[in-house]
FIFILUM-994608 format. One record per residue (C-alpha): y, x, z; residue number from 1. Coordinates in steps of 0.5 Angstrom, whole numbers, plus 500, padded with zeros to 3 digits. Example, Ala and Ser with C-alpha at 12.3 -4.5 7.8 and 13.67 -1.06 7.14 Angstrom:
# residues 2
PT   py   px   pz  num
PT  491  525  516    1
PT  498  527  514    2
This chain:
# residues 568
PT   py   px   pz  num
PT  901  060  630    1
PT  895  057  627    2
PT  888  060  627    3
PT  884  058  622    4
PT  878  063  623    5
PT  876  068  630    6
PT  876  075  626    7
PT  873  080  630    8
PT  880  083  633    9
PT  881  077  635   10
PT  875  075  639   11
PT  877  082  642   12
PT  883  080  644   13
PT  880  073  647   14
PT  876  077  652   15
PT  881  083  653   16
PT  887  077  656   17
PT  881  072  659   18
PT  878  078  663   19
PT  885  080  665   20
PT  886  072  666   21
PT  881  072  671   22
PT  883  078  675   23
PT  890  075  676   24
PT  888  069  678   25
PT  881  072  682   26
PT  885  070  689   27
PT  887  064  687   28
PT  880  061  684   29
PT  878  065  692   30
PT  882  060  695   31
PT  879  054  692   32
PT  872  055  696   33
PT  871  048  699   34
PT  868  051  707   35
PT  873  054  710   36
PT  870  060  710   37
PT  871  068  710   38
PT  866  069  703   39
PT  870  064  698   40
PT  868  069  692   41
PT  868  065  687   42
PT  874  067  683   43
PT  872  075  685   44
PT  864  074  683   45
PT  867  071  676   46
PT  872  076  675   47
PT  867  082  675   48
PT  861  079  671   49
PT  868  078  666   50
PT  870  084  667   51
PT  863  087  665   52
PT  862  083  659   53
PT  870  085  656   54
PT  868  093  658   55
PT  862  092  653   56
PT  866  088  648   57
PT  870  095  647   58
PT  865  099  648   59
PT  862  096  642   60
PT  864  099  635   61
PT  861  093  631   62
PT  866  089  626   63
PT  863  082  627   64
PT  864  076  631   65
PT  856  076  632   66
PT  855  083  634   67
PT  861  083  638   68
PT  859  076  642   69
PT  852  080  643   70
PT  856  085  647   71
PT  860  080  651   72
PT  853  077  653   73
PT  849  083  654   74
PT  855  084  659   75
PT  855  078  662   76
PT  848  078  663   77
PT  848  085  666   78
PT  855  085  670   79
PT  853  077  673   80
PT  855  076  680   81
PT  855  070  685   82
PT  852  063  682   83
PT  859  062  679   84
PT  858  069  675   85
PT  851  067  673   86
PT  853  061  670   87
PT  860  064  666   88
PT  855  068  663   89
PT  850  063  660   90
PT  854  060  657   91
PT  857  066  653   92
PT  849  067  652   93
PT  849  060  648   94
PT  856  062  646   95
PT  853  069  643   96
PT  846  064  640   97
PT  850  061  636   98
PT  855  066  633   99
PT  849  072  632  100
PT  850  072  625  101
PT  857  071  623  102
PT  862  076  621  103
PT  868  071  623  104
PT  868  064  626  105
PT  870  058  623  106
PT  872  051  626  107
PT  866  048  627  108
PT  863  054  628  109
PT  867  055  634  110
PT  866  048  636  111
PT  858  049  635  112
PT  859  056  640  113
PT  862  052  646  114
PT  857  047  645  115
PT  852  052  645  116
PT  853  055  651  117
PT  853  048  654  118
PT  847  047  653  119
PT  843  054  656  120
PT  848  053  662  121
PT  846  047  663  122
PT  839  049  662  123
PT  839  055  667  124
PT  841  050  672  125
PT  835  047  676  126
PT  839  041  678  127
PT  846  041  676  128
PT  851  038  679  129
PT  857  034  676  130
PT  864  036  678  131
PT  863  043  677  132
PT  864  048  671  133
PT  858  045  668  134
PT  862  038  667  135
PT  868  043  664  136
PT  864  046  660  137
PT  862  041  657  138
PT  867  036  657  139
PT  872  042  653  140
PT  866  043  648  141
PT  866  035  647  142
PT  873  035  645  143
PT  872  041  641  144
PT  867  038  637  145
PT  872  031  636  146
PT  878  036  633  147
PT  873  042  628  148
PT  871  034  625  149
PT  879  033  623  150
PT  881  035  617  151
PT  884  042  616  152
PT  883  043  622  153
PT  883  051  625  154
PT  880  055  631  155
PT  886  055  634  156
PT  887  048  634  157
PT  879  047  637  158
PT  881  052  642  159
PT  888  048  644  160
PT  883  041  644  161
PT  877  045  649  162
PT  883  048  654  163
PT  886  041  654  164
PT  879  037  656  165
PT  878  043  660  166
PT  884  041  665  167
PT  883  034  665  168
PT  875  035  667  169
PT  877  039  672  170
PT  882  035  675  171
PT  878  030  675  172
PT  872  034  679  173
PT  874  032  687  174
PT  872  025  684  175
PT  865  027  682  176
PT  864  031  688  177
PT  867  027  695  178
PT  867  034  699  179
PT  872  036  694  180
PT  876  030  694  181
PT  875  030  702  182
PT  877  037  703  183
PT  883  037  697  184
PT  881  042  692  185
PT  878  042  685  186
PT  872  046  683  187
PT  873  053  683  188
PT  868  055  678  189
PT  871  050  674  190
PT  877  052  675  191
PT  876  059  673  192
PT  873  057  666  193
PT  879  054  664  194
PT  884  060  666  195
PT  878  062  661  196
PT  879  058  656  197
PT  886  058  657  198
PT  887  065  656  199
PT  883  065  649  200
PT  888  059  647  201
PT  893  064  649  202
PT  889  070  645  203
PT  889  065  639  204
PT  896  062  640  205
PT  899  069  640  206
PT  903  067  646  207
PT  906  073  647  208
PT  910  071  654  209
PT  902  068  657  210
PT  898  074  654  211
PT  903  080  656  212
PT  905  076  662  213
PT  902  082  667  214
PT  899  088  667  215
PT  893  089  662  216
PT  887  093  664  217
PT  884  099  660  218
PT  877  101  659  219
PT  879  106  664  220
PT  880  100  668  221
PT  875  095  667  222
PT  871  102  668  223
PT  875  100  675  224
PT  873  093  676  225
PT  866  094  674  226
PT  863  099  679  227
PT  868  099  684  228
PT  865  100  690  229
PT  868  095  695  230
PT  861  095  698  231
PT  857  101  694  232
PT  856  108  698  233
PT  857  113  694  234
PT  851  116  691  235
PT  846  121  693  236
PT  846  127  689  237
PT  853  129  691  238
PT  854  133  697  239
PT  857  129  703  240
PT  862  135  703  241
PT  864  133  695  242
PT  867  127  697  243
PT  874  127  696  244
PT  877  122  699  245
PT  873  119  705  246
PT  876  113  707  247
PT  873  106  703  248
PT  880  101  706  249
PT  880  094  704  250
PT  886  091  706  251
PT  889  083  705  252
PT  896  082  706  253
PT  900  075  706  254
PT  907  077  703  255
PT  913  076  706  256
PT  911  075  713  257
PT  911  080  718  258
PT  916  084  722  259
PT  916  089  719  260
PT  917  087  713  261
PT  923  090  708  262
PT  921  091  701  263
PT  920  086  695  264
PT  913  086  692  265
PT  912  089  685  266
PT  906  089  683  267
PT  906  096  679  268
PT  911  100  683  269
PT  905  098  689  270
PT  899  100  685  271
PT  903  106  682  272
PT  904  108  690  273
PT  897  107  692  274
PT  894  111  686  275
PT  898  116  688  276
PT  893  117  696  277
PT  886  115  694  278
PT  881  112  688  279
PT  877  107  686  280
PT  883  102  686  281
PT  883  095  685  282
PT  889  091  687  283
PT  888  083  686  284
PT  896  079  688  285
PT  899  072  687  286
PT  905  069  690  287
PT  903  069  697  288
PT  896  075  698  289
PT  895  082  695  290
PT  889  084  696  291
PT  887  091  696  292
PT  881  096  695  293
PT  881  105  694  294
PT  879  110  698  295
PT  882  114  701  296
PT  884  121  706  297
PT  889  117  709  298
PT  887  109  711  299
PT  893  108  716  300
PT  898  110  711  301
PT  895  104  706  302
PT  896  100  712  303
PT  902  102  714  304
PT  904  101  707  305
PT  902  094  706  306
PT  906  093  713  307
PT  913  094  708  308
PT  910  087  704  309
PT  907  083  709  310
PT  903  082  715  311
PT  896  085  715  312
PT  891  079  715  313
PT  884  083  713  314
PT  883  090  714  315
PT  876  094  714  316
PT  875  102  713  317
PT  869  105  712  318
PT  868  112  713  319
PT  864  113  706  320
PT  862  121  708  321
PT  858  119  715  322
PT  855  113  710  323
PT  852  118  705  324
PT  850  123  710  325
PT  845  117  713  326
PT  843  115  705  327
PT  842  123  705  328
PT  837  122  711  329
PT  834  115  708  330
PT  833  119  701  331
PT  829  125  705  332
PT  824  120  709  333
PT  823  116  703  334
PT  821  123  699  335
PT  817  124  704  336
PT  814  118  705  337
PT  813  118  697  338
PT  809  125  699  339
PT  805  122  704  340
PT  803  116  699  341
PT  801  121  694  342
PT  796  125  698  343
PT  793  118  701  344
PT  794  112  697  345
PT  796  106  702  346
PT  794  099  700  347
PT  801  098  699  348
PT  801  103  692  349
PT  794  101  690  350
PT  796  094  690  351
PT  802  096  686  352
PT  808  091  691  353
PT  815  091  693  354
PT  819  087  697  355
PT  826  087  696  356
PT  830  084  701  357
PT  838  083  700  358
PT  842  084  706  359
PT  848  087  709  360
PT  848  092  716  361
PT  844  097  718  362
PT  841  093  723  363
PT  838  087  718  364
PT  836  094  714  365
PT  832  096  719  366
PT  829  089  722  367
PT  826  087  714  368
PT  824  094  713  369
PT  820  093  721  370
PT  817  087  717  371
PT  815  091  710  372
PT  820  091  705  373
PT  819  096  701  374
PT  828  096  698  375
PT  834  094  702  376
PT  839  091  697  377
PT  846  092  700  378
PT  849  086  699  379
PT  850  079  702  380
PT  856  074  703  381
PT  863  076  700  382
PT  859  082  696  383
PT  854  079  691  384
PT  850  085  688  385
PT  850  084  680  386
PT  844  083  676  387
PT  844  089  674  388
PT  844  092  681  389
PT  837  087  683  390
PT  834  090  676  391
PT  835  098  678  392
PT  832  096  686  393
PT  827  093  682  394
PT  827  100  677  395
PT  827  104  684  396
PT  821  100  688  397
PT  816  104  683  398
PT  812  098  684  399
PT  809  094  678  400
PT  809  087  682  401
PT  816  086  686  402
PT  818  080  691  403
PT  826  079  691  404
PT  828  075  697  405
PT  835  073  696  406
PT  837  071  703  407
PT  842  067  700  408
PT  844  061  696  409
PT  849  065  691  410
PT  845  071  689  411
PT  839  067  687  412
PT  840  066  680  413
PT  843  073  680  414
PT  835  074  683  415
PT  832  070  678  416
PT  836  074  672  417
PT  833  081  674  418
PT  826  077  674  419
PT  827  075  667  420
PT  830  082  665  421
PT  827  087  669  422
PT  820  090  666  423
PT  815  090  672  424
PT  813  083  675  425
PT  818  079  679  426
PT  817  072  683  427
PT  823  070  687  428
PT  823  067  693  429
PT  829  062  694  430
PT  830  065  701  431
PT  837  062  703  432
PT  839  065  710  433
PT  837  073  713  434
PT  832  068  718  435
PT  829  063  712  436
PT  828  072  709  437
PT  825  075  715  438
PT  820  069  717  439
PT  817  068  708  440
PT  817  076  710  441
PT  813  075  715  442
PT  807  071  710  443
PT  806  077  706  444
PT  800  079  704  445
PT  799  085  700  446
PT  792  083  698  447
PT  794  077  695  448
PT  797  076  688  449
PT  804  075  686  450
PT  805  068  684  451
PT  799  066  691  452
PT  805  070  695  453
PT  811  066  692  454
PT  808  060  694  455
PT  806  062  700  456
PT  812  065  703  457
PT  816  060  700  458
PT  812  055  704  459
PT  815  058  710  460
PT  822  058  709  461
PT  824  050  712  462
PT  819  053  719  463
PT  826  056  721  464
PT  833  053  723  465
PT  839  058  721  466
PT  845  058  725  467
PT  851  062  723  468
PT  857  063  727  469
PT  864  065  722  470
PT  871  064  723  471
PT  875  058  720  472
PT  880  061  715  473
PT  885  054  714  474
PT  885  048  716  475
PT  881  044  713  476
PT  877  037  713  477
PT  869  037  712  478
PT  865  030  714  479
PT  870  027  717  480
PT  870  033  722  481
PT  877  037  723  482
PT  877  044  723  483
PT  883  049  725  484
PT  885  056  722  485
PT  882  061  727  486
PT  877  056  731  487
PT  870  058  731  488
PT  866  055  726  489
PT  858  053  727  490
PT  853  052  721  491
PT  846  050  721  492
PT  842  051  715  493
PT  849  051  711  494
PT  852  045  714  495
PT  858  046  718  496
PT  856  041  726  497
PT  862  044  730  498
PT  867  048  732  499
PT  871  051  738  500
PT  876  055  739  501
PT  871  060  744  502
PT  866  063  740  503
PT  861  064  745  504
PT  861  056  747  505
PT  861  055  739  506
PT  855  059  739  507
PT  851  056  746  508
PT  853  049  744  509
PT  850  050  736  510
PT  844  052  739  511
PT  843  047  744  512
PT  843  043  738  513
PT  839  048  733  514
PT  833  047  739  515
PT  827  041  740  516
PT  821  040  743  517
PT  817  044  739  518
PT  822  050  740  519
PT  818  057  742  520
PT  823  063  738  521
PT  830  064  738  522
PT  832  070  735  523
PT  840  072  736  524
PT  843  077  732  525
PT  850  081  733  526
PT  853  083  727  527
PT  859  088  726  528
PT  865  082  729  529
PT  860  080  736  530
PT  858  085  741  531
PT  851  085  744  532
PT  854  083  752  533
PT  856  077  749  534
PT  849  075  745  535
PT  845  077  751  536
PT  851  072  754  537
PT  847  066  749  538
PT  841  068  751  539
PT  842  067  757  540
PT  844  061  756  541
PT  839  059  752  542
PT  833  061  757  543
PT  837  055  761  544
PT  836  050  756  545
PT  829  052  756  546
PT  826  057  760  547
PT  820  057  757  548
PT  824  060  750  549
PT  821  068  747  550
PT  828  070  746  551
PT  830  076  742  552
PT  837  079  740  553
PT  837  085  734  554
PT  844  088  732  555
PT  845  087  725  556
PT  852  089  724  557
PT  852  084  719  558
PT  860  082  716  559
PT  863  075  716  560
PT  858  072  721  561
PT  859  075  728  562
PT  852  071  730  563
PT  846  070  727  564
PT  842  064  731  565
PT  834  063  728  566
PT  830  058  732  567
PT  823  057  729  568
């Protein structure tokens, strides 16, 4: 079927296949993460940035292409996740620029739409890098200018030409990136943009068999994968005692594998059983892993349940009600304090500051809070928060000067985002790690202007080395350094050096190669997977490399990363 013009029904239908596209595939895109560590997210950060901008598509009444690309955008912008999330949604920002006034798009104009996308994408990047989704955006959008110059040519055929280009320059990334071509994977972001364009060549194309291949999501559940609570706490007007189903379970599940497994995987009939216990539901499944989020009264029988399929190979439970009760105490300290500050303005109020810092554990809260952030943001590796997630912390600080610390690499753009959105002032400093965080923390002056306190605490990230202990999730080549499944990886300042199959001789033995002669401060912080005899065990350790070493150990309660090693 040929398409000659994109009416405002089928731009919908675009988005409606390329969200669920996405979804489908997330787990996929997920395991094309090149280190392999447990916080690949790209497809997951992808798929929700989608799935809001779909979400505000068909919540929009508008009848023309621009409006509804408008409403795509707008989405997108708001509902960005992770650097991958930030990026897709720029490039349907230029998409929507160039669309603002249609009613239907032609050929060229679609053509002229992905170009345009091209070019503020690329311009949200400080330095892009080639062999990513940049270079697949821009290579689909090339082939799409070369097929809307034929004569009769239509939207579908510019789209099938896009799709096309979209596969050869991401099949073609591992050679313009040595660390994908070394590890054998292609770019994930990239490879979540062709199932994009795929997907809309599908819409157009009415491939019935593609399109219709599995389960498409309502607005109920788009409204699901948007605000799913994978790493949210329930909010604070409720009561602790309103909360219905108390267990926040997230479960992964290799299928097939297992002994006791005695039932075949069906996508529908699982989810339809899950519903049946819990809410908030989000099930992610390919041929070999289901992924599973809902909570529920009853976490043992999710798990047991996934046991039918195949064998457990993540499991997390949080209790949600003992979550809220501590938000409930949080929000009574914080309603006090605002009190206090009314009665005798602090130089905090008078100079109209707030510092956010983005981090993941009770302990890391309570040590940036020790340090003077005004507003823990809860979010870190493998639960990027949304744009929109910063600009309401930003709402919340009360503040008319804010200071955001990422404390990672993949919520920056996400951070700089809000800074452009949000209606206070906002200066990003580019903390990458939980310690590069706390050090810049450490330089703030209240006294000082927004823009003298970015510069100043910016300075002070590179005095710090960051090492994080993690797991290996697969086997893997990175550097020329073999790594094997399970084994204990260390990462210095988002390197991998080594790795061995005990965690506290990774973690000595990074250490040792963390320190140098001007070494006076090492800081061990244990998250939810360490424990602290063990970090007091590297302490030691390090006291015998150099007993002249301050060492300091925190819990942090962090996930992912069992240690935290800083060396200032």
């Amino acid at each position: 079927m040929k398409v000659k013009e994109i009416t405002a029904a089928e731009f919908r239908k675009m988005v409606a296949v390329s969200s669920e596209r996405l979804n489908e595939n997330a787990e996929f895109i997920n395991s094309l993460n090149v280190f392999p560590v447990p916080d690949g997210d790209t497809g997951t950060n992808m798929s929700l940035s989608l799935a809001s901008g779909a979400k505000y598509v068909a919540d929009s009444t508008a009848e023309d292409v621009g409006s509804l690309a408008s409403a795509l955008a707008k989405g997108l912008l708001m509902g960005a996740r992770g650097n991958s999330g930030v990026i897709l949604s720029q490039i349907f920002r230029g998409f929507y620029k160039s669309t603002e006034k249609k009613q239907r798009l032609t050929a060229k104009d679609l053509a002229a739409a992905l170009t345009g996308g091209v070019e503020t994408a690329y311009k949200a990047v400080m330095k892009p890098t080639e062999g990513t989704i940049l270079t697949v955006a821009r290579q689909a959008a090339k082939a799409a200018n070369q097929a809307a110059g034929a004569n009769q040519a239509t939207a579908s055929g510019v789209m099938a030409a896009a799709f096309k280009a979209a596969k050869v320059a991401l099949a073609h990334t591992p050679e313009q990136l040595p660390v994908l071509k070394e590890v054998g994977v292609v770019d994930s972001g990239g490879q979540g943009l062709t199932f994009v364009y795929e997907a809309f060549h599908d819409a157009l194309t009415n491939d019935v068999t593609a399109v219709h291949k599995t389960h498409q999501p309502s607005i109920g559940e788009m409204d699901e994968m948007v605000n799913a609570a994978h790493h949210q706490s329930v909010q604070s007007q409720l009561n602790t005692q309103d909360i219905r189903y108390g267990y926040c379970t997230e479960i992964m599940v290799r299928l097939g594998a297992g002994r006791l497994v005695d039932q075949k995987f069906d996508y529908d009939q699982f989810r339809q059983h899950l519903s049946g216990i819990g809410d908030s539901l989000l099930v992610v499944a390919d041929d070999e892993i289901v992924k599973v989020h809902v909570h529920t009264e009853h976490p043992g029988e999710v798990l047991a349940y996934g046991q039918h399929f195949g064998s457990l190979i993540k499991v997390k439970v949080d209790n949600m009600r003992l979550q809220h009760e501590t938000i409930l105490e949080h929000d009574q300290q914080q309603t006090s304090s605002a009190s206090a500050a009314v009665a005798t303005p602090t130089t905090e109020t008078v100079n109209g500051y707030g510092v956010i810092a983005i981090a993941s554990g009770a302990g890391l809260a309570k040590l940036f809070k020790g340090l003077g952030a005004t507003l823990i943001l809860n979010g870190g590796q493998t639960m990027n928060p949304s744009t929109e997630d910063i600009v309401e912390a930003v709402k919340q600080t009360g503040a008319k000067k804010v200071i955001i610390l990422p404390n990672n690499k993949n919520i920056f753009l996400a951070a700089q985002q809000a800074a452009k959105v949000a209606t206070a002032k906002v200066a990003v400093v580019p903390s990458k790690t939980i310690a590069q965080g706390m050090t810049a923390l450490l330089s703030f002056d209240s006294q000082a202007s927004l823009s003298e306190n970015q510069s100043r605490m910016t300075k002070e990230l590179d005095s710090v080395k960051s090492g994080q202990i993690t797991t290996a999730v697969r086997d893997s080549t990175i550097d020329g350094q073999e790594i094997k499944k399970g084994d204990y990886m260390a990462i210095v300042d988002g390197k991998i050096i080594l790795t061995n199959a005990v965690r506290k001789t990774a973690a000595v033995a990074m250490l040792k190669r963390m320190l140098s002669e001007d070494s006076e401060i090492v800081t061990i912080i244990y998250g939810a997977d360490g424990n602290e005899e063990e970090a007091n065990e590297i302490a030691a350790a390090a006291h015998q490399l150099d007993e002249d070493l301050e060492v300091e150990v925190h819990f942090g309660g962090q996930p992912v990363y069992p240690y935290l090693i800083s060396v200032e």
